[in-house]
N, C-alpha and C positions, 0 to 999 in steps of 0.2 A: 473433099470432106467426106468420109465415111461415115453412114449410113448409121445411126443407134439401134434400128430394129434387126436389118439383114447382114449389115456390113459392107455393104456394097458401096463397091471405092467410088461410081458416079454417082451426083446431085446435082439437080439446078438450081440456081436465083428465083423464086415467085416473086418476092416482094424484098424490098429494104426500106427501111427507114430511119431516121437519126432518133436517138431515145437520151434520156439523161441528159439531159441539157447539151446537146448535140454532141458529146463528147464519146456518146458507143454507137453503133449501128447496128439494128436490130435486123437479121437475115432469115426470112419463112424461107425452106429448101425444098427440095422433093426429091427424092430417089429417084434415079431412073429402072432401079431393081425391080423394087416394092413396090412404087408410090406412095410411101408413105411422108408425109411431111414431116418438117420437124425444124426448131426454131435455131439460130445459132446466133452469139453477140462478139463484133469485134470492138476491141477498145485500148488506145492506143497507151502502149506500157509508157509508165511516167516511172520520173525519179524515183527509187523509194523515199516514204517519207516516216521518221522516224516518233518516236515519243519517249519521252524522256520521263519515267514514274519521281513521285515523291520520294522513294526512298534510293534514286540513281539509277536502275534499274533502266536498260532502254530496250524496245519491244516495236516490230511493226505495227505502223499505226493501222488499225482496222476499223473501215470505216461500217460493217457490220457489230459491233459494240454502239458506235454512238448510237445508231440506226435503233437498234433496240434497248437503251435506256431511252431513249425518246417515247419508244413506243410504249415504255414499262410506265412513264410520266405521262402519258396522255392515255392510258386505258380508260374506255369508258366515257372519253372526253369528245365533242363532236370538230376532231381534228383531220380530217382526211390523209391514209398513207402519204397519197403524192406529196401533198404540202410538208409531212415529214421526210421525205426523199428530196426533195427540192433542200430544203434547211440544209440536211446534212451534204448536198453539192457546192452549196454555198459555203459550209464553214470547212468544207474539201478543198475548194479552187484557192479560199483565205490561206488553209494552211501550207498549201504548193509556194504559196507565193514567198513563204519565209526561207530568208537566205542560210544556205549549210541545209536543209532537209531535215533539221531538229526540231523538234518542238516538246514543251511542256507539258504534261497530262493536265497542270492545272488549267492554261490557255485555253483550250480546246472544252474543257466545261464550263468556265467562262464565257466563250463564245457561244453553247450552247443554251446557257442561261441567258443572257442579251435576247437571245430570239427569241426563246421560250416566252420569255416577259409581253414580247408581242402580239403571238397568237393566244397562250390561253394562261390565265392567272394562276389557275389550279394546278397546271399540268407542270409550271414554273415553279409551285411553293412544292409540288413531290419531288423533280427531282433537285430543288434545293435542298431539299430536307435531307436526301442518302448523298449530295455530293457534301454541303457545309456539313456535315454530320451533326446536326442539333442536339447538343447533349439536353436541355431541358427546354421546357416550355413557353421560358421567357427569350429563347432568340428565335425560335418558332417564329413567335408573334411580334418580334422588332421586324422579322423577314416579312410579313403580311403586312406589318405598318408601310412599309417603300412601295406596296402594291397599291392602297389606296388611293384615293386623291388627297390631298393637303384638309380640305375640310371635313373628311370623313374620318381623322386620322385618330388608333383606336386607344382608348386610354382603358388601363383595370382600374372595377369600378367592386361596389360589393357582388362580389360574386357574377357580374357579370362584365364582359366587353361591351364600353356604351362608345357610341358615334359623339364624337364632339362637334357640334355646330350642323349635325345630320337634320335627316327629315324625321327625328323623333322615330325612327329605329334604334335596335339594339341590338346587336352579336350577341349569343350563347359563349357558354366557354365553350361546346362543339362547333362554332363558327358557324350557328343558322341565325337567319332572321326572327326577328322576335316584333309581337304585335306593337303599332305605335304608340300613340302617345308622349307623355315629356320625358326622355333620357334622366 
């Protein structure tokens, strides 16, 4: 392996380890030129796997796209990168598994929503929001009803989202708490 600083065709091994869900191996080198170190990752070439658009269109699947609408969905949100790099291993290894190497652009956002739902509620009702494309207001908040719990679940009320059967809170129409009392 040649060298990124001097070009120098010898290197050694310092360290390896297995990264990404043991699927690359992460190589620290050193020059025997320079000394300088430097990182290198092997990762063993898979089938391509392909995606299939709504409008027919097919394109390699890249799993840097999911990687950052996740992260676009979870800005701000107290999600840890790793636990978004793990997600998208997992809905990776799912879409390996599908036979012929096709797959659906809608699948693969659907799978991504599933998780989403898990880790964070917010981060789930954003990128539902840019993937179901919410033309108005009213499926915004049918999508926020399946997030609640059953007894919390939100009804319009004048002017405001009240909690049915809640602990005497209320949603704003901006989706904050409001002081209690009786609904």
């Amino acid at each position: 392996m040649k060298c990124p600083s001097c070009r120098g065709p010898e290197s050694r091994v310092i360290d390896s380890r297995a990264v990404e869900g043991d699927y690359v191996i992460r190589r620290r080198r050193q020059c025997s030129g320079c000394l300088r170190r430097f990182t290198t990752y092997e990762r063993a070439e898979a089938p391509p796997l392909v995606v299939v658009k709504k409008d027919g269109r097919r394109e390699a699947y890249d799993r840097k796209k999911v990687l950052s609408g996740l992260m676009k969905a979870c800005h701000k949100r107290p999600v840890p990168l790793e636990r978004l790099e793990s997600l998208v291993d997992s809905i990776e290894e799912e879409l390996r598994g599908v036979p012929g190497g096709e797959v659906h652009a809608g699948d693969i956002g659907e799978r991504v929503m599933a998780s989403l739902k898990d880790i964070d509620g917010v981060a789930y009702v954003r990128f539902a929001s840019v993937y179901r494309q919410f033309t108005d207001a009213t499926s915004f908040i049918e999508e926020i009803k399946g997030l609640l719990p059953r007894k919390e679940r939100v009804v319009r009320g004048e002017g405001v989202l009240q909690c049915q059967d809640g602990p005497g809170e209320a949603l704003s129409e901006e989706g904050g708490r409001q002081g209690g009392g009786d609904p």
